[in-house]
C-alpha positions as CSV (number, residue, x, y, z in Angstrom):
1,X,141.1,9.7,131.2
2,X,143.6,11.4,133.1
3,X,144.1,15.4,132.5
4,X,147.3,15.2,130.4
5,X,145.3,13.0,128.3
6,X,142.6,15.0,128.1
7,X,144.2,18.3,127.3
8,X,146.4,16.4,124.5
9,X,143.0,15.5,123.2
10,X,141.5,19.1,123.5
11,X,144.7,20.9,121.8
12,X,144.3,18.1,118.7
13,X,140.7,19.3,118.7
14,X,141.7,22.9,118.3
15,X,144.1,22.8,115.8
16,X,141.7,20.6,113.9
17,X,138.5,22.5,114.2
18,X,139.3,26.0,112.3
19,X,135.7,26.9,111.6
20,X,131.9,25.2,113.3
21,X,131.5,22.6,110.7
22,X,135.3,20.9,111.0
23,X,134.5,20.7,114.4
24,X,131.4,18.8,114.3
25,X,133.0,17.0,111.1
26,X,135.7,16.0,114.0
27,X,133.4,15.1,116.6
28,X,131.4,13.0,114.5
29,X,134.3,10.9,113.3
30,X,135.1,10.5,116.7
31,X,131.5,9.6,117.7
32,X,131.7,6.9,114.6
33,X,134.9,5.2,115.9
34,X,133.1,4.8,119.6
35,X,129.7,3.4,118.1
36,X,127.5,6.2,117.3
37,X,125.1,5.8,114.5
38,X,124.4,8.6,112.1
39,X,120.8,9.2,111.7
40,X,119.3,11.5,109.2
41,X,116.4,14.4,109.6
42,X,113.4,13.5,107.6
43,X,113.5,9.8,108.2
44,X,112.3,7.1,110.3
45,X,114.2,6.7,113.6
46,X,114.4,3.0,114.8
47,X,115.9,3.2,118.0
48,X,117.1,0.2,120.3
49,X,117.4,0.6,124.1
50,X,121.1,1.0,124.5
51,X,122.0,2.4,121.4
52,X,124.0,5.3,121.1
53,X,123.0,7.9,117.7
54,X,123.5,11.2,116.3
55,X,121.9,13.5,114.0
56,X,123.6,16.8,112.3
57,X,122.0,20.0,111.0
58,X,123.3,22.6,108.6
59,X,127.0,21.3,108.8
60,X,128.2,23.2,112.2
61,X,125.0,21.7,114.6
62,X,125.0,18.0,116.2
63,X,123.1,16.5,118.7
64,X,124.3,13.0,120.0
65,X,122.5,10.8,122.3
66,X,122.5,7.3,124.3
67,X,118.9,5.9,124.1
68,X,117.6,4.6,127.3
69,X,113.9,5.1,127.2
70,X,111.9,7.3,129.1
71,X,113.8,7.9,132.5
72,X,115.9,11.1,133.6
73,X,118.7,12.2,131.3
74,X,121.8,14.6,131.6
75,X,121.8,16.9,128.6
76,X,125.0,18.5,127.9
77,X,124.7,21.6,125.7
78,X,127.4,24.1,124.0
79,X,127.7,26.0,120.9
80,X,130.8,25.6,118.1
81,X,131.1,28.8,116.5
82,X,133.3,31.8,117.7
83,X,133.9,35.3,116.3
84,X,135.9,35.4,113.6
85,X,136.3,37.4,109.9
86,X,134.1,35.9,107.3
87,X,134.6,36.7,103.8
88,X,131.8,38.7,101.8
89,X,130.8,36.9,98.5
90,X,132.3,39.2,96.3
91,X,135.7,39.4,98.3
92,X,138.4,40.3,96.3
93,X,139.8,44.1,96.4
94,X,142.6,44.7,94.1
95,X,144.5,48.2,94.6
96,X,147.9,50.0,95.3
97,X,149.2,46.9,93.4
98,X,147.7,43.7,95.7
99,X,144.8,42.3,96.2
100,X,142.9,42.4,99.6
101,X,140.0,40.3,101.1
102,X,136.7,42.0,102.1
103,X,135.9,40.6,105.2
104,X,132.3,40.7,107.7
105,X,133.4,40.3,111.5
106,X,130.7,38.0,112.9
107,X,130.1,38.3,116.6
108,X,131.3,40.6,118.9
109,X,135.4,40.1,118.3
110,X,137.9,41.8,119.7
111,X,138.9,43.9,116.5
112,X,142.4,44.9,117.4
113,X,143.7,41.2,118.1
114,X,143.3,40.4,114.2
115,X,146.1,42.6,113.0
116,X,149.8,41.1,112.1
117,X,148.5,37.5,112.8
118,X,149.4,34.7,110.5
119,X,145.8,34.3,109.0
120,X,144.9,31.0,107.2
121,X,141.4,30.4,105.5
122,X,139.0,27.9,106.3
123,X,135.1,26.9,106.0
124,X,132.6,25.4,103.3
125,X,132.4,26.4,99.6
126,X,129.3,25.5,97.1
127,X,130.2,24.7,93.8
128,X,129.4,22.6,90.2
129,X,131.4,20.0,89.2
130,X,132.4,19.3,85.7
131,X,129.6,17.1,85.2
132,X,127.2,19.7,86.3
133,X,126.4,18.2,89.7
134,X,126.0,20.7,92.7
135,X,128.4,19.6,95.6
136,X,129.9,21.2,98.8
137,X,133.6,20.5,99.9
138,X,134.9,21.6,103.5
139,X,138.1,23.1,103.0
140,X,141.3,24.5,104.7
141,X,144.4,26.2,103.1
142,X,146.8,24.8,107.0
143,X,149.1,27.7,106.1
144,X,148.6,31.5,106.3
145,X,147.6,33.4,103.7
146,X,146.6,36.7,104.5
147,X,147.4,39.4,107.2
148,X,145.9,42.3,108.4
149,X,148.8,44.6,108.4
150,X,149.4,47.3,111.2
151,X,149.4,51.4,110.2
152,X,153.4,51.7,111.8
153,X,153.4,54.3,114.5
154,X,155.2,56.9,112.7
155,X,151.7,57.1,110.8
156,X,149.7,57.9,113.4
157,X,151.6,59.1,116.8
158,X,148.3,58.6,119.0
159,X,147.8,55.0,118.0
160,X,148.6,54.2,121.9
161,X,146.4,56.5,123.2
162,X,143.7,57.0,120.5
163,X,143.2,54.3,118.0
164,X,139.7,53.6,116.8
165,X,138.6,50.8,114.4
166,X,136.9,50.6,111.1
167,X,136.0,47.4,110.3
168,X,135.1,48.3,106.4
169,X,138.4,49.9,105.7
170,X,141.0,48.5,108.3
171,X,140.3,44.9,108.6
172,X,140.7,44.1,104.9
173,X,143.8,41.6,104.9
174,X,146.7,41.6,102.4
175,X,146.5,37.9,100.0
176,X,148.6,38.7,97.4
177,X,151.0,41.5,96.5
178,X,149.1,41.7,92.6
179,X,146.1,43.7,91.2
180,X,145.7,40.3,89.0
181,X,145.5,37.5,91.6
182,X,142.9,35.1,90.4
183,X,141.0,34.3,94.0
184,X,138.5,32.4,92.3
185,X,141.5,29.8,91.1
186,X,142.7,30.1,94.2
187,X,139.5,29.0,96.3
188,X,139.1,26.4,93.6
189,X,142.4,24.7,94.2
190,X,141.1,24.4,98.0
191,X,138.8,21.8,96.9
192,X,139.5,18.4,96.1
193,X,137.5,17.7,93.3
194,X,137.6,18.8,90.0
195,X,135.6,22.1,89.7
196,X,133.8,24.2,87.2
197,X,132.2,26.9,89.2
198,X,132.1,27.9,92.7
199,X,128.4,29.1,93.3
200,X,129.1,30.3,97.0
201,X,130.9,29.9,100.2
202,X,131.3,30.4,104.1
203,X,134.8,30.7,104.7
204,X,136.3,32.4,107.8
205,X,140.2,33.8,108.4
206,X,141.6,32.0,111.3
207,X,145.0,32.2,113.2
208,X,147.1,29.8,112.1
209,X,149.4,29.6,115.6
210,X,148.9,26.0,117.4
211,X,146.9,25.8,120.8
212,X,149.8,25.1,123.3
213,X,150.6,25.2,126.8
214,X,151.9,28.1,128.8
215,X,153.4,29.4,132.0
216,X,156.5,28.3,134.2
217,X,154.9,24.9,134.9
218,X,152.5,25.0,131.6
219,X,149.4,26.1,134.2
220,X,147.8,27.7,130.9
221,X,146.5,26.6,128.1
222,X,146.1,29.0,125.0
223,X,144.7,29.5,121.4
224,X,142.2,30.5,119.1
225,X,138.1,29.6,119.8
226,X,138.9,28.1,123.5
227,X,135.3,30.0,123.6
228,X,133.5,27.5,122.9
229,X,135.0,24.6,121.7
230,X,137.1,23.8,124.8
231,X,133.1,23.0,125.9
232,X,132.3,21.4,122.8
233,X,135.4,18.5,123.5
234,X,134.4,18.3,127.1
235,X,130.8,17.4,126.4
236,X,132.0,15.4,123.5
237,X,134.7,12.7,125.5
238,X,131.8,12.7,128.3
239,X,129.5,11.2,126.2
240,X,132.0,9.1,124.9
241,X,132.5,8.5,128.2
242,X,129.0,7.6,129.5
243,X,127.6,5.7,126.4
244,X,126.3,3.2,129.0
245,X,124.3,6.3,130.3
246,X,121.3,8.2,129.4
247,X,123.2,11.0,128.2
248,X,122.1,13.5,125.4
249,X,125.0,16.2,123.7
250,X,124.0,19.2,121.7
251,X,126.6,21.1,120.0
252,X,125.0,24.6,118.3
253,X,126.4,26.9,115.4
254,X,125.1,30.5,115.5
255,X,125.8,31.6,119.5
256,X,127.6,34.1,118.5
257,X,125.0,36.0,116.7
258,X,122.2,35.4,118.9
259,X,121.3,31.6,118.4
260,X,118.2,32.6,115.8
261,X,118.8,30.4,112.9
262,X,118.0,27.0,111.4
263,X,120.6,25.2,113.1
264,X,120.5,27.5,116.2
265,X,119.8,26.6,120.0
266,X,116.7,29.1,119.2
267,X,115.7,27.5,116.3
268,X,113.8,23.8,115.9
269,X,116.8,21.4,115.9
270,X,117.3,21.1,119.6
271,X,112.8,20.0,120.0
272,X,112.7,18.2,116.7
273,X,115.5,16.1,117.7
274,X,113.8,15.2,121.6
275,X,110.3,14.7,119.9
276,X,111.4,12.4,117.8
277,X,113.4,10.6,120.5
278,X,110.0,11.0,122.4
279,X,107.6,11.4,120.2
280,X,104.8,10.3,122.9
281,X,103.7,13.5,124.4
282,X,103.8,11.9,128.0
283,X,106.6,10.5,127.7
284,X,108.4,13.8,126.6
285,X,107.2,15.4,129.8
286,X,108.6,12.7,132.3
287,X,112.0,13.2,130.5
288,X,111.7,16.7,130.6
289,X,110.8,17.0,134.4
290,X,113.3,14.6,135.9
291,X,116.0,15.5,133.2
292,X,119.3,18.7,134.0
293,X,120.6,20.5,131.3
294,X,124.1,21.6,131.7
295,X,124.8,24.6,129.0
296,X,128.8,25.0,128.9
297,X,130.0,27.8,128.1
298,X,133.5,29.6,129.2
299,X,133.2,31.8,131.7
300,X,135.3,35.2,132.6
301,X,137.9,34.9,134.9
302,X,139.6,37.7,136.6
303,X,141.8,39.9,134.9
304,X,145.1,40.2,136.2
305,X,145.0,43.7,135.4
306,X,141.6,44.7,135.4
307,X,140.3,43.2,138.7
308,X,138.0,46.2,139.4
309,X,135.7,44.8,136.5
310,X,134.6,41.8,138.5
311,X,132.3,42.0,141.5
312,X,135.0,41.3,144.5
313,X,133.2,38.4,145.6
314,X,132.3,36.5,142.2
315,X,135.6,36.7,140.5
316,X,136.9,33.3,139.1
317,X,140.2,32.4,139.1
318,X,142.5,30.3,137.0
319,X,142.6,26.8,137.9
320,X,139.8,27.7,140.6
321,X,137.5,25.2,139.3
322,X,134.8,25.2,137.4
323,X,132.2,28.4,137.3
324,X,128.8,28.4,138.3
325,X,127.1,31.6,136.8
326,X,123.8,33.6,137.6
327,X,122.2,36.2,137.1
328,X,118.7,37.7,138.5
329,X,117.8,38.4,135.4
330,X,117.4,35.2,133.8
331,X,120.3,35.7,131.7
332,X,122.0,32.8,132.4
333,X,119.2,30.1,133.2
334,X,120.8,28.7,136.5
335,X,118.3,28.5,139.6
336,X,118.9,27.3,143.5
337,X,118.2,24.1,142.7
338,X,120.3,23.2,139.7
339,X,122.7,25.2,141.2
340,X,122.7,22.8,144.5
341,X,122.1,19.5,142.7
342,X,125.7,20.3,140.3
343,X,127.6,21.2,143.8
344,X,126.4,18.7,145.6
345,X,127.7,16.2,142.8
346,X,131.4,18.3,142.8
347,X,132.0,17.7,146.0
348,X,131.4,14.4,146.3
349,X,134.4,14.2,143.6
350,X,136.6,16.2,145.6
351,X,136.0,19.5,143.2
352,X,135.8,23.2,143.8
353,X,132.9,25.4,142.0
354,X,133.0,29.1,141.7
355,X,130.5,31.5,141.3
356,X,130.2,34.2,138.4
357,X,128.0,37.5,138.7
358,X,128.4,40.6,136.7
359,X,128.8,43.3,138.7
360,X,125.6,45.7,138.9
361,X,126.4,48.3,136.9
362,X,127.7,46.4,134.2
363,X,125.2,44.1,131.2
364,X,125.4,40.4,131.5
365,X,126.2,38.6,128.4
366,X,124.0,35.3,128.0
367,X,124.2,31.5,126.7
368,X,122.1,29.2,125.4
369,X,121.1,27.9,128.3
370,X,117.8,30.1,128.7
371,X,117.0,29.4,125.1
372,X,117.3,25.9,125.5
373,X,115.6,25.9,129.1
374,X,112.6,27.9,127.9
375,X,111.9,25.8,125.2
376,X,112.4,22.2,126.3
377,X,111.3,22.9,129.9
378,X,114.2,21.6,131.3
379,X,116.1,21.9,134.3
380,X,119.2,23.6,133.4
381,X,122.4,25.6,134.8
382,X,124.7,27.9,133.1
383,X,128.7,26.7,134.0
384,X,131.6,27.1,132.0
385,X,135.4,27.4,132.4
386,X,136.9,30.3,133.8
387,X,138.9,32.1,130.4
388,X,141.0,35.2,130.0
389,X,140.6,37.4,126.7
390,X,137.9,36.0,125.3
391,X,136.5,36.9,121.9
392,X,140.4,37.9,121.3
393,X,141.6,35.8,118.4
394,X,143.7,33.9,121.3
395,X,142.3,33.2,124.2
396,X,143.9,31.6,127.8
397,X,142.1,28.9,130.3
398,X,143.8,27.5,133.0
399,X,144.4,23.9,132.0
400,X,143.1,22.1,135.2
401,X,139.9,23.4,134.5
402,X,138.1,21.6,131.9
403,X,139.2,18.2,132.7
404,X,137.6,19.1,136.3
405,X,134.5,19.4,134.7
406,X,134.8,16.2,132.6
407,X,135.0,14.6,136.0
408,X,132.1,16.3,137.8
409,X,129.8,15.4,134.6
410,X,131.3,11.6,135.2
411,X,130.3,11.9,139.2
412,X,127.0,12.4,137.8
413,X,126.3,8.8,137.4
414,X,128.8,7.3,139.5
């Protein structure tokens, strides 16, 4: 697949994937049309050598796989969620003659980058249907319907210099000028299917803008949740890719929030799913020690503006190639020798690696790469794409970059 093949594919894959479980909902159909068979927790597994499966949890986790028997695998490993504003269960504000949405940020989200978007509504709603059966419906209004309106700057003259954030009274968005807007009816007529009460729901605002391409020669790529689901379609086409290879993909909700949940990298799906493709306890542990886990994750490239927040000589750029990150701290999981083993495999192909460290006096942010590593005791490194803005409701990558990495992760087995 060539890159402007690729990143056709990837933008498709934003636009399409507003909240965690429409993108696994989209990378399962896509692992269906190229000959992945669904298996289900809870029962038997029959699997043949050469067969290529996958298994969901909780709607936004997946972990796909090509079975080859005991031998040494590459596991690809990213996460599908990205901060957003999720609306509370009792959402609906009515006053000064409109009707608001009470809204929870979830994960650490550039606050400021929500206002005057074009904000469209998207996730999974819980309901009875008229013949009493419970049922959940994934559902997407693919048109704004809310904003979170701006205080002008005749309002509040220090708004450049001073403006602070409160996410309970300023983040409400505007989704109707009436006190009387029925939001119940509203979410109802989101479904398709004829409902009699919706019992709850997981829905997120999202920005409606299309990913695109930008710059004088369209060397960027922008849009909403590049971080992480530019990962997510890169580990997905190089499974889809490799299905003659022992290849294993696991795609994890919950990152953002710390990765502690039932369908988390921290919680049981990621062993389950590798004891019951292993289930011998020997033959778990000659997978484990010959197998590399590559978590993908984007990584921070250097701010045009705000170089000084990089260390000088770890500073990804644009377009630089993929980025390698560590830290001392086991923060990121990468060590010297998963470290050499994925350069020595990008230059054989030709490509350039980078490296990210925080600087010293700044915290490191983390991955689910040590999760992953300490529980599976796996080999594993912590790479990513270099990205501008992230956890801004756009983000920008360079778009070389990720198809790079789809090509290093091919080298693997060439």
């Amino acid at each position: 697949m060539n890159r402007d093949e690729f990143n056709d594919g990837l933008l498709g894959f934003l636009d399409a994937s507003p909240t965690p479980q429409h993108a696994v909902q989209n990378i399962s159909m896509m692992l269906d049309n190229a000959g992945f068979v669904e298996l289900r927790e809870g029962e038997e597994w029959s699997l043949s050598e050469g067969g290529s499966y996958y298994t969901i949890r909780g709607g936004g986790s997946l972990i796909a796989f090509n079975y080859y028997g005991v031998r040494e695998y590459l596991l690809l490993g990213a996460h599908s969620d990205s901060p957003c504003l999720k609306l509370k269960p009792n959402a609906k504000l009515a006053e000064n003659a409109l009707t608001k949405l009470g809204v929870e940020p979830y994960g650490g989200l550039l606050l400021n980058t929500w206002f005057d978007r074009d904000l469209g509504i998207a996730g999974e709603i819980w309901y009875e249907d008229m013949r009493g059966e419970l049922k959940s419906a994934l559902v997407d209004s693919k048109r704004a319907v809310a904003v979170v309106a701006s205080l002008a700057i005749h309002l509040d003259r220090e708004a450049n210099k001073d403006r602070s954030i409160n996410a309970q009274n300023d983040l409400p968005p505007i989704i109707a000028l009436d006190e009387e807007f029925d939001l119940e009816s509203f979410l109802e007529d989101l479904v398709d299917d004829d409902v009699s009460k919706i019992l709850s729901h997981d829905l997120s605002l999202y920005d409606t803008q299309k990913a695109s391409f930008v710059g004088a020669n369209s060397e960027l790529i922008t849009s909403a949740r590049l971080d992480n689901l530019l990962s997510c379609y890169t580990a997905l086409v190089s499974i889809c890719s490799l299905m003659d290879k022992p290849v294993v993909m696991s795609i994890f909700d919950h990152e953002e929030v710390g990765s502690e949940s039932l369908s988390g990298a921290g919680g049981s799906f990621f062993m389950d799913t590798l004891r019951s493709i292993f289930p011998a306890h020997s033959d778990y542990l000659s997978f484990a020690k010959g197998s590399l886990l590559l978590s993908l994750d984007n990584a921070h490239a250097v701010h045009q503006n705000f170089a000084n927040k990089h260390d000088s000589a770890h500073a990804p750029l644009l377009n630089g190639g993929v980025v390698i990150k560590i830290n001392s701290n086991q923060r990121y999981a990468s060590s010297a020798k998963s470290v050499a083993r994925f350069k020595r495999v990008a230059m054989k192909c030709g490509k350039s690696t980078q490296s990210f460290v925080t600087r010293s006096d700044m915290p490191c942010g983390s991955t689910i790469g040590p999760t992953l590593s300490a529980l599976s005791g796996i080999a594993t490194l912590d790479l990513g794409v270099p990205t501008l803005a992230m956890h801004s409701i756009r983000e920008s990558a360079g778009s070389d970059d990720a198809h790079d990495l789809y090509e290093i992760i091919l080298e693997f087995f060439s």
